[in-house]
N, C-alpha and C positions, 0 to 999 in steps of 0.2 A: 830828027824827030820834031815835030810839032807841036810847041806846047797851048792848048787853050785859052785865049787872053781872059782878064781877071771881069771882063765886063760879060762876054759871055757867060763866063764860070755864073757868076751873080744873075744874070738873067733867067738859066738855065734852074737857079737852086729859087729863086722867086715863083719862078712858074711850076715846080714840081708845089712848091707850096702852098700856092694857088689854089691847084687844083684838087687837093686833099683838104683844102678848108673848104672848096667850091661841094664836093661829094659829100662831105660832113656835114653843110647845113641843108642840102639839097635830104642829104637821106632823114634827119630832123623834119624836116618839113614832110617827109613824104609819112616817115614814122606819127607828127599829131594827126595827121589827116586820117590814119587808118586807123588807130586808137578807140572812136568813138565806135568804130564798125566793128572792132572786135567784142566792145565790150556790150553791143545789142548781140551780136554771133554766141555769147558765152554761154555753155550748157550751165555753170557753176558761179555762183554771187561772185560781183565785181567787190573784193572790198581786198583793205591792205592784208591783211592774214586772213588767208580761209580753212575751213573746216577739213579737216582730214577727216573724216568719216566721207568725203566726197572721194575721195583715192585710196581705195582698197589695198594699194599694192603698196602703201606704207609701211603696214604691219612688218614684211617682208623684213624693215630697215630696224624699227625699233624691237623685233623678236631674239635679231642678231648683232647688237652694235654694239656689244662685247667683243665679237670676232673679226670684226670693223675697227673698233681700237686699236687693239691687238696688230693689225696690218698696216696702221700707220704708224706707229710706236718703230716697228722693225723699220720704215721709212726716214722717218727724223734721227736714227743713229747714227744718217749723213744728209742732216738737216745745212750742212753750208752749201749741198749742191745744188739742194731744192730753190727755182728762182724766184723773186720778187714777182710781183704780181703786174707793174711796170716794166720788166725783163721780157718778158712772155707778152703784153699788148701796151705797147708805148700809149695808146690813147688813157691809159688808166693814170699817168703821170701824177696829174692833180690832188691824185686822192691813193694814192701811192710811195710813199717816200721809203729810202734807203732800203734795209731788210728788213722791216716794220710789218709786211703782207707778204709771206710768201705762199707759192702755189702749187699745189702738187694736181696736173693735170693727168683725168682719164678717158674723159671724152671731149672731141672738140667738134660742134656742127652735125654729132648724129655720128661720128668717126670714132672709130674707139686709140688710144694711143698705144700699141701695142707692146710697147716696152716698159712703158709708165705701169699697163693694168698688168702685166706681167707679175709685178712690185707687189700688187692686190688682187692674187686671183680670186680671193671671196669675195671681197667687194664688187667688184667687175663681173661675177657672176647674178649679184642681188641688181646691179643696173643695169645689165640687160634685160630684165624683164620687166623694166620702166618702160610702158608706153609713150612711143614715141621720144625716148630722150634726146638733148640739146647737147647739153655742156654737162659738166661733172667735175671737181675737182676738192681735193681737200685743203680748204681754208685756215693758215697757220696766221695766228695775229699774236706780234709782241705785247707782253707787259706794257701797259702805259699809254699803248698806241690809239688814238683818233682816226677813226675815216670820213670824211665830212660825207657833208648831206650829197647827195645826190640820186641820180635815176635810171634805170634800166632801158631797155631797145627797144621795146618791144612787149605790147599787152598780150600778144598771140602766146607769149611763152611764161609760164609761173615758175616760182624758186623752192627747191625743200632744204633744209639747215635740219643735218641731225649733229646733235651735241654728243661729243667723243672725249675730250680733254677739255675738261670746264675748271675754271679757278673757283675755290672752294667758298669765295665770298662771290659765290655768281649772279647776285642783285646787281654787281658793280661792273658785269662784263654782259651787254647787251646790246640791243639792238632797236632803234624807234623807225615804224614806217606807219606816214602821216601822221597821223596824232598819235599813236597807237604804241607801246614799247612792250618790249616782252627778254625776257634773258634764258641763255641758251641753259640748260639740264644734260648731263650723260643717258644715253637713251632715247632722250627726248625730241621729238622731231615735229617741225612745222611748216608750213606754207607762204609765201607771200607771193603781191604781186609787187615785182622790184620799179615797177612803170610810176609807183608812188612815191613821191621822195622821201629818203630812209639815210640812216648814218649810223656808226657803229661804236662804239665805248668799250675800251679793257681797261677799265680804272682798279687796276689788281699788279699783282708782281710776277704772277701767276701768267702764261702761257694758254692761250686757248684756240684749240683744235673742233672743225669739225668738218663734216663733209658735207656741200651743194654739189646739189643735181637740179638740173633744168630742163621743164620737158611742156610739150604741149598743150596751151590751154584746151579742156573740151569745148570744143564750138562744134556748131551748125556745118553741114556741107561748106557754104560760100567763105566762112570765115576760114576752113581748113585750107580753101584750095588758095588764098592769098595769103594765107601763112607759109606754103609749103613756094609759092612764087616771092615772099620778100626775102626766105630765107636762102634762094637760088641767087637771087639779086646779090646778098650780101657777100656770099662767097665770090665774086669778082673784084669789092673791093680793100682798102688795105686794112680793114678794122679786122678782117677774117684771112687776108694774105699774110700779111705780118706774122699773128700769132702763130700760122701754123707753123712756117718756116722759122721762128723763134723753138717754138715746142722741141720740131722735130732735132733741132740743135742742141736743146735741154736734154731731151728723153737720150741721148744719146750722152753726154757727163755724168748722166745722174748712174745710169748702167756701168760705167767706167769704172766712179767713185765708189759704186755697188761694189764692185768685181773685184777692185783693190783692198776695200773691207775685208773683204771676204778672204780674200789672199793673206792679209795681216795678219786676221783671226785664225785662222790655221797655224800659219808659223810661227805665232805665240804658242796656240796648240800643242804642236811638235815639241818645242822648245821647250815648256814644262813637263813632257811626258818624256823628251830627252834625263831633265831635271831629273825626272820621279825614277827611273831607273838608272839614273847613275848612283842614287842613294841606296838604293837596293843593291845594287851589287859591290857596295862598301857593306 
């Protein structure tokens, strides 16, 4: 057998590196260039939070997200399978540490994840009817945790945050994009565009849950048909190959760890109703 010498080896791992920093700034570069063209394309004000009276199909989110709760509640009862937000897309590393972010994915790219939305058939039925949706996922941030500043892909696509599990001093778990801050509410749902740079605050002991959806900005014909082209673009390379093949290896533990719950919780079950009629029949 032929082993690889250590210089190839090293050549071989330099130039994979290469070329994932090479598509990284390349796609940066390609992404400020079309920026300015989305944001003349936009049916709706360019600004860091916009007006939900422009998306009708909100209401949808804040009439039901009691019952949205409710389905991620049963999710986090096996909150150690759910992965890091780093687990699922290594590019987030920076702004990701240990189980500080973790992420429970429903949609990825317009894809729905079919075993994940299984998990939340009502939710997954209220985002379907999101125009145009992108991404979707519910956002679990530790006690204490910081997400530094940073910026989003992409002007063509905006952010909704409905608040589900919010810490009861919820001034101190928020969120600043550009100059602008705002803190999340149960019920309460908002917009941004994440293209602005924005960071996140749980300065509480308290736990905060919500769920993001990502879906198309309204533009003009020209700015639709080069959103629906950078988004073809992206899925070739590894910002969107990675994830998926991360997910589909998630969505698949998290079903497992479901399934064993579930088996537990019975033969506890059983085992008390054994209990309860042995007592009976003394």
């Amino acid at each position: 057998m032929t082993v690889p010498s250590a210089p190839e080896t090293s050549l071989s791992a330099r130039y994979r590196v290469w070329r994932r920093k090479f598509v990284y700034e390349q796609g940066e570069r390609f992404t400020r260039a079309v920026t300015a063209f989305f944001s003349r394309q936009s049916l709706v004000e360019d600004q860091p939070f916009l007006k939900n009276d422009d998306f009708p199909f909100l209401k949808m989110f804040t009439e039901n997200w009691e019952q949205i709760r409710d389905e991620v509640r049963e999710i986090l009862k096996n909150r150690e399978a759910i992965p890091a937000f780093q687990e699922v897309s290594p590019d987030q590393h920076l702004i990701s540490k240990g189980k500080n972010w973790r992420t429970f994915f429903l949609y990825g790219f317009g894809e729905q994840l079919k075993k994940n939305c299984a998990q939340a058939p009502f939710t997954t039925a209220l985002l379907e009817k999101v125009p145009n949706i992108e991404i979707s996922w519910f956002s679990i941030l530790s006690p204490g945790y910081h997400i530094p500043p940073h910026q989003g892909v992409t002007k063509g696509i905006l952010r909704a945050h409905l608040g589900l599990i919010i810490p009861k001093n919820k001034e101190a778990c928020r969120i600043r994009v550009d100059q602008q801050i705002q803190h999340w509410e149960p019920g309460k749902i908002f917009v941004i565009d994440d293209t602005f740079d924005h960071e996140v605050w749980n300065d509480t002991e308290e736990e905060r849950v919500i769920l993001i959806f990502d879906f198309d900005r309204p533009m003009k014909w020209p700015g639709r048909a080069l959103l629906r082209f950078f988004i073809r673009i992206m899925k070739f390379t590894a910002f969107y190959q990675e994830p998926k093949k991360n997910l589909a290896s998630f969505e698949d533990r998290f079903e497992a760890a479901t399934r064993r719950n579930n088996e537990n919780m019975e033969k506890l079950a059983d085992a008390a109703q054994a209990a309860r009629d042995g007592k009976t029949l003394h």
